[in-house]
C-alpha positions as CSV (number, residue, x, y, z in Angstrom):
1,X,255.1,128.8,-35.9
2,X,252.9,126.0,-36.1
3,X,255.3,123.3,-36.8
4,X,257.7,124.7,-34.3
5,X,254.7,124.9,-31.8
6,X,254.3,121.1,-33.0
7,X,257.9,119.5,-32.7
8,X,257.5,121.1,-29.7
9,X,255.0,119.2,-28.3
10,X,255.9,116.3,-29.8
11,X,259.7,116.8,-28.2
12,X,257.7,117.0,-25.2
13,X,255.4,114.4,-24.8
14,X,257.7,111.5,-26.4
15,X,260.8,112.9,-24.3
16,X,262.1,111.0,-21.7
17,X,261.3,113.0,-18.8
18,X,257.7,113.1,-19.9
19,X,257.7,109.3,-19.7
20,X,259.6,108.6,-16.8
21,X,257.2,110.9,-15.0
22,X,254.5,108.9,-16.4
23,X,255.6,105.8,-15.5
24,X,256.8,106.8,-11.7
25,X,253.0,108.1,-11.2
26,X,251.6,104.9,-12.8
27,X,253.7,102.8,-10.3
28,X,253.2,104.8,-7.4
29,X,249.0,104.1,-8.4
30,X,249.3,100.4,-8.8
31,X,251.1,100.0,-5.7
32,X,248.8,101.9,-3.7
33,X,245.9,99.8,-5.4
34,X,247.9,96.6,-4.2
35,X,248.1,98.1,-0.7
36,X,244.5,99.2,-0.2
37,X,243.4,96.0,-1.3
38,X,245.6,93.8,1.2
39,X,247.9,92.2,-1.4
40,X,248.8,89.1,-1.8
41,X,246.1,88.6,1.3
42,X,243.1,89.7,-0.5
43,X,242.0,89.1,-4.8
44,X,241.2,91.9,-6.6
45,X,237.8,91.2,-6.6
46,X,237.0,91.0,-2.3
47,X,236.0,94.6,-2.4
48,X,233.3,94.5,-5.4
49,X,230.9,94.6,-2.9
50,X,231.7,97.3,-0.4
51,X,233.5,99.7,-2.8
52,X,233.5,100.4,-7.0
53,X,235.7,102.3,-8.8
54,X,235.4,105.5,-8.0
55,X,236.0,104.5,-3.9
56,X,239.1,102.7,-5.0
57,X,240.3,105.6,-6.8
58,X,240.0,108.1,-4.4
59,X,241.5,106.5,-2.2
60,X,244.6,105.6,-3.9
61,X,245.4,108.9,-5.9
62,X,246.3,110.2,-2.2
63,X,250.1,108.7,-2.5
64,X,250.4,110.8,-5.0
65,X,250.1,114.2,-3.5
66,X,253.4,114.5,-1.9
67,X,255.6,113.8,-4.9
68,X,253.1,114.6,-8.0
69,X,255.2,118.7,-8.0
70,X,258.5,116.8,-8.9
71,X,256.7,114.2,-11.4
72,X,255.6,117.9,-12.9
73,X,258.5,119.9,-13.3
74,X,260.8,116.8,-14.4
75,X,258.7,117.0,-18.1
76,X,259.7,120.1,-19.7
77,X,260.0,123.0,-17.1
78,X,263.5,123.4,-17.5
79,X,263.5,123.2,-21.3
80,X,263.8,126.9,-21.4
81,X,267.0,126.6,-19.1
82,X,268.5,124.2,-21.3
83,X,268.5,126.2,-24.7
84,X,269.7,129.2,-23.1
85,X,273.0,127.1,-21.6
86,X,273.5,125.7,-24.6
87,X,272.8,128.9,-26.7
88,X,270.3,127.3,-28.7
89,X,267.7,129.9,-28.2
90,X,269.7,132.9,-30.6
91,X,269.3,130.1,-33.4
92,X,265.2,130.1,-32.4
93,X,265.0,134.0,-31.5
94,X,266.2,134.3,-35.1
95,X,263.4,132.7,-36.6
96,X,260.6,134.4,-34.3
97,X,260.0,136.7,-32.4
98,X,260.6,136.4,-28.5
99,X,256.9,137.2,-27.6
100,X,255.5,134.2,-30.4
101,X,258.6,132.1,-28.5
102,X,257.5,132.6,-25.2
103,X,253.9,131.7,-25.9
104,X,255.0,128.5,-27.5
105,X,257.3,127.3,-25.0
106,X,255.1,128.2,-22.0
107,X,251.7,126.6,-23.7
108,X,253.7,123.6,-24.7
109,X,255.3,122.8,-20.9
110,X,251.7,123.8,-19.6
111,X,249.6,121.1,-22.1
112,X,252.6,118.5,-21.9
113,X,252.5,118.2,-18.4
114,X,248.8,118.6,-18.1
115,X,248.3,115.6,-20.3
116,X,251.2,113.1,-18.7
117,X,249.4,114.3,-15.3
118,X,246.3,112.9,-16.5
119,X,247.4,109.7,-18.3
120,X,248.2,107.7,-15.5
121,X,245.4,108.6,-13.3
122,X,242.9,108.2,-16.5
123,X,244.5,104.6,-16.9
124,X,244.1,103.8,-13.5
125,X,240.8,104.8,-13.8
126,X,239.7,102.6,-16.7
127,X,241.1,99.6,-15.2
128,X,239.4,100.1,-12.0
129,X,236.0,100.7,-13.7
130,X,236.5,97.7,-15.5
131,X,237.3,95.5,-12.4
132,X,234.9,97.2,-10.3
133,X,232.4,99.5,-11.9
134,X,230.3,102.4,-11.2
135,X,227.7,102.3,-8.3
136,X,226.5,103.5,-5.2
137,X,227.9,101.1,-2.6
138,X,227.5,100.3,1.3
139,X,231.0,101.8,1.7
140,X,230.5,104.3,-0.5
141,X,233.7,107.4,0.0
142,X,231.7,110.8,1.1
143,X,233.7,113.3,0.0
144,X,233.3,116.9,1.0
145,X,234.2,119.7,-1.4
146,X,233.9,120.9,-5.2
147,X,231.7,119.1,-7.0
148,X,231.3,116.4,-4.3
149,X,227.9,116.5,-4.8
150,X,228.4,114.4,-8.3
151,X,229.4,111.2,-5.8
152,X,225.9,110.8,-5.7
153,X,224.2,111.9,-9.1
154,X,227.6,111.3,-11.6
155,X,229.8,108.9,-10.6
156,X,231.5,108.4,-13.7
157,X,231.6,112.7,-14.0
158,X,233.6,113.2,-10.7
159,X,236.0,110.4,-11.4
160,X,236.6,112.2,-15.0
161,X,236.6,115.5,-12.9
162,X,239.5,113.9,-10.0
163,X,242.0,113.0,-13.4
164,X,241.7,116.2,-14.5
165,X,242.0,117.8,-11.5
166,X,245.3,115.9,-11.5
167,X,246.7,117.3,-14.6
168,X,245.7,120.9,-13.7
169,X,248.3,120.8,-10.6
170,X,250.6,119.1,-12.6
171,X,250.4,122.5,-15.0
172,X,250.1,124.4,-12.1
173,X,253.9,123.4,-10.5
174,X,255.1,123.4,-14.2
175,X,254.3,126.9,-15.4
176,X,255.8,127.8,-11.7
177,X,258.8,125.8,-12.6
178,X,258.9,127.1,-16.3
179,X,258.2,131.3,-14.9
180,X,261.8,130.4,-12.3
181,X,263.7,129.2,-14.9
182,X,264.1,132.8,-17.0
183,X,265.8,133.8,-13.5
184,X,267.7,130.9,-11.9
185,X,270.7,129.3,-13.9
186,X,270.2,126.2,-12.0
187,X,268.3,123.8,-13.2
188,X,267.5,121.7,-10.4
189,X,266.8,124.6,-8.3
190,X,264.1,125.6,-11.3
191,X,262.2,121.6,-10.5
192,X,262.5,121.9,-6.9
193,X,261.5,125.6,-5.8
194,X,258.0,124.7,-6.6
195,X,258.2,121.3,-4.5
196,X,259.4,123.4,-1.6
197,X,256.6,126.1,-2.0
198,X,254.3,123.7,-2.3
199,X,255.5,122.1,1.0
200,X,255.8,125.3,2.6
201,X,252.1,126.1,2.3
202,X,250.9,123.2,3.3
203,X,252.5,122.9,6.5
204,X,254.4,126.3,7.7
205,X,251.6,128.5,6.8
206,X,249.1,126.2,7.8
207,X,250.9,126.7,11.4
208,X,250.8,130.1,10.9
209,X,247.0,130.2,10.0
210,X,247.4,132.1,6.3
211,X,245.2,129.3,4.8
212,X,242.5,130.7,6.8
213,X,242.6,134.1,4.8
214,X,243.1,132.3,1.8
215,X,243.9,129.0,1.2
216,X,247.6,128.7,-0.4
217,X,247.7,124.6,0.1
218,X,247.9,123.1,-3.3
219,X,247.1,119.7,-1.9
220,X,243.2,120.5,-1.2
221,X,242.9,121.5,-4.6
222,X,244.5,118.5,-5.1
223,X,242.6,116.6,-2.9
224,X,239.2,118.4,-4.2
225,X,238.5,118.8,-0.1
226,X,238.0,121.6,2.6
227,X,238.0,124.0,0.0
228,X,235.5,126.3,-2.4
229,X,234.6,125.6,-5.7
230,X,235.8,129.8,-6.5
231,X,239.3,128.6,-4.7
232,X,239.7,125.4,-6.2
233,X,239.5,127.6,-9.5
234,X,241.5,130.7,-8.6
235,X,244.3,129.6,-6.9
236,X,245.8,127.2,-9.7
237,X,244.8,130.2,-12.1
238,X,246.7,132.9,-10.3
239,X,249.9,130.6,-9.9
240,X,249.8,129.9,-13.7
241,X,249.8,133.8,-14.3
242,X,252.6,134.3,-11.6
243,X,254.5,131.8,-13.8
244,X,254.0,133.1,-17.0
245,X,254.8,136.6,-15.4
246,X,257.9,135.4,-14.6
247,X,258.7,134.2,-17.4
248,X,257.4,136.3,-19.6
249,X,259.4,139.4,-18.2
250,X,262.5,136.8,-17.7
251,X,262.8,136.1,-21.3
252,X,261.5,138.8,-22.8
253,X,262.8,142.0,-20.5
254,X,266.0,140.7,-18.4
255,X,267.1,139.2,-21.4
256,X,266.4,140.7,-24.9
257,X,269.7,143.3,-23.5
258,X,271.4,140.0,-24.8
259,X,270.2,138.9,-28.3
């Protein structure tokens, strides 16, 4: 179990997917640096004095926030999917048990894409307070939200608390993505779904006024804004659960009629 649970996560975070996702987040970061700076107008250094690292960074982790549920489910959601199609999962269930295999996968696809979620942002991070620093500026960001009152007491602490905030909704659209695929055969339906539901609830149900009863929008927890600090905690919570519901009962009841 543990070396399996091991080349798993290796397999994971040295796969392709998990890099490309990587790599699309860190571009999508140092572009948006480059914009909010004024490139090739401005040097890097013109905003030293109005703004340090932790401004910068808010700021520019916001391109992020439409696309960061695809960068999520690309890593290892449909993995699952994949062994089914190509049988590959009657060689595993007949080394372990289902319920030991579903833990594995699901933990693996949850930490993988937890960690790729964070390395960008944390690189971007250390670069900015290297070029920038940590201080209390004239045009210092006010933020309003969880832990928002750290802006002014632990600088360094909320920036540490944005990046993983970033790799918690990356895990949050993965398990999602990993609970569809014991149900849908298609795998880009299994990476997308979760794009579309994350879309959904930020804009038709807005409309509709549901985020007033409880707020479904991914993008404030995201955001770390308009939102509790009991929200920001129990909605990504109670999507990880739907997701490992779903796949739990996928893989272990729809489909142990087949081993």
């Amino acid at each position: 179990m543990t070396r399996y649970f091991k080349n798993e996560m290796k397999r994971a975070l040295l796969g392709k997917s998990a890099l490309i996702s990587f790599l699309i987040a860190l571009v999508v970061l140092v572009i948006s640096f480059l914009a909010f700076l004024g490139f090739p107008h401005y040097n890097v250094f013109w905003l030293k004095r109005s703004k340090d690292a932790i401004d910068v960074f808010i700021n520019i982790r916001d391109n992020l926030v439409v696309i960061f549920p695809l960068l999520a489910t690309i890593i290892f959601s449909d993995s699952y999917l994949l062994e089914k199609q190509t049988g590959f999962t009657k060689f595993i269930y007949s080394r372990m048990s289902l319920k030991r295999y579903v833990w594995i996968k699901f933990t693996v696809n949850a930490l993988t894409s937890a960690v790729v979620g964070c390395a960008a942002s944390f690189i971007m991070l250390v670069f900015l307070i290297f070029t920038y620093g940590i201080g209390i500026r004239f045009a210092t960001e006010r933020a309003i939200g969880p832990f928002s009152y750290l802006l002014s007491s632990n600088r360094l602490g909320y920036g540490l608390i944005v990046v993983l905030t970033t790799g918690l909704c990356y895990m949050t659209m993965a398990t999602l993505a990993m609970g569809l695929s014991a149900w849908i055969k298609n795998r880009y339906l299994v990476l997308i779904i979760p794009f579309f539901y994350y879309i959904l609830c930020g804009t038709l149900l807005e409309i509709l006024g549901v985020n007033f009863i409880f707020n479904l929008n991914l993008a404030q927890v995201y955001g770390l804004n308009y939102i509790s600090t009991w929200q920001f905690l129990l909605y990504p919570i109670l999507l990880v659960l739907l997701g490992f519901s779903l796949f739990y009962r996928g893989v272990i009841l729809k489909n142990e009629k087949d081993l």
